[in-house]
C-alpha positions in Angstrom: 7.3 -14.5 4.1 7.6 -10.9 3.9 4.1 -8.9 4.8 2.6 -5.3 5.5 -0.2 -4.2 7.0 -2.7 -1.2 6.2 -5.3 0.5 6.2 -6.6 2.6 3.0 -8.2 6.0 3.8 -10.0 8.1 1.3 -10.0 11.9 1.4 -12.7 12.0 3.9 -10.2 9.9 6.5 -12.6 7.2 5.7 -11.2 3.9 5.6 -12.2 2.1 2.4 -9.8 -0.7 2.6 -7.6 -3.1 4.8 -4.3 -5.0 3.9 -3.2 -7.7 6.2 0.3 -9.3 5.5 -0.4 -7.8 1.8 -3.6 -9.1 1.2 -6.8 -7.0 0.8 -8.8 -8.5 3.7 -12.2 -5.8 3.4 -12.5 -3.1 1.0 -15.5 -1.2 0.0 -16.7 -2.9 -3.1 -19.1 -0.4 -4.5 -17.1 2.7 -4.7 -13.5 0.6 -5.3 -12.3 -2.4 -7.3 -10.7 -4.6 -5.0 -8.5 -7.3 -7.2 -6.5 -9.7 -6.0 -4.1 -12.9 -7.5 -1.9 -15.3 -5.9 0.9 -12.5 -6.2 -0.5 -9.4 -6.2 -3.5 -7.3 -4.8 -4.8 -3.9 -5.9 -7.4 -1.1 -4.8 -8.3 0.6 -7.7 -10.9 4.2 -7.2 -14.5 3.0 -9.4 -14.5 6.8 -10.0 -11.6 7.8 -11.6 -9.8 4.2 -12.3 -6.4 5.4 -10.3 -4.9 2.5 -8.4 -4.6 3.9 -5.0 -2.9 0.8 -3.1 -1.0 -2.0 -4.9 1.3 -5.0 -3.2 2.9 -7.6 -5.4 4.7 -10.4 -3.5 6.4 -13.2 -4.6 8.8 -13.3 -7.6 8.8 -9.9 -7.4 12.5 -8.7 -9.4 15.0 -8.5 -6.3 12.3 -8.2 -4.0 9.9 -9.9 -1.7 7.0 -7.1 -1.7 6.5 -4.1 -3.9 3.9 -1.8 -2.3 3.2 1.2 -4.0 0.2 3.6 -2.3 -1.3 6.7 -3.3 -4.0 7.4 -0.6 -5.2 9.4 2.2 -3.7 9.1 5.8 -6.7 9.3 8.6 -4.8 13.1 9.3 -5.6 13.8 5.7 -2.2 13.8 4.2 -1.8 12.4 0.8 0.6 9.5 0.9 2.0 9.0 -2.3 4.6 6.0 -2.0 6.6 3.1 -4.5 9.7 1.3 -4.8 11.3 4.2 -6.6 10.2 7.3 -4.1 7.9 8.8 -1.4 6.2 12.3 -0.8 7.4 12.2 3.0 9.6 14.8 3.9 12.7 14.5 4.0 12.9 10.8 3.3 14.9 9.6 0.6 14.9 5.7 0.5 16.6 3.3 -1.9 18.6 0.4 -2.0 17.7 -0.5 1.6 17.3 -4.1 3.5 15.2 -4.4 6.2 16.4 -7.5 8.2 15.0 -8.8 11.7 12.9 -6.6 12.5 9.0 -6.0 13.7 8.6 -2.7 11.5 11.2 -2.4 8.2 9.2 1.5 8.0 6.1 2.7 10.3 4.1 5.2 10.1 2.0 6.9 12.1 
């Protein structure tokens, strides 16, 4: 089974939620919705309703995981990230297998 692990940081660099092997594992509960189904868990903002973290696994079309993020690194760069594109610099990504490996992507 295909995983990821991460940590969601707010603004502030404060961390409001953790993802182990694509499950939300703690989360702050009164300032974000933490949701979470037998294929796919969410972080939603209380505040404004966004969906800052999302990883769907299992039966996913053509795909093992879909993670999409838009949240704060601890540095306080905004990470916004999907299936279809990422804000990093210089990174264009598609159509890519990750095979065998401790870290398909790491970033840190």
């Amino acid at each position: 089974m295909l995983g990821i692990d991460f940590d969601v940081f707010d603004a502030k660099g404060q961390r409001v939620a953790t993802f182990a092997k694509g499950v939300v594992v703690q989360g702050d509960q009164a300032n974000y919705q933490i949701d979470g189904s037998h294929d796919a868990y969410s972080v939603t903002e209380r505040s404004s309703g966004r969906v800052i973290a999302r990883v769907q696994r299992r039966g996913v079309q053509g795909a093992e995981l879909d993670v999409y993020v838009h949240m704060y690194l601890p540095n306080g760069f905004l990470l916004d990230a999907g299936p279809q594109a990422t804000n990093l610099g210089g990174v264009t990504m598609s159509g890519n297998t990750f095979k065998n490996c401790g870290a398909g992507i790491a970033i840190g």
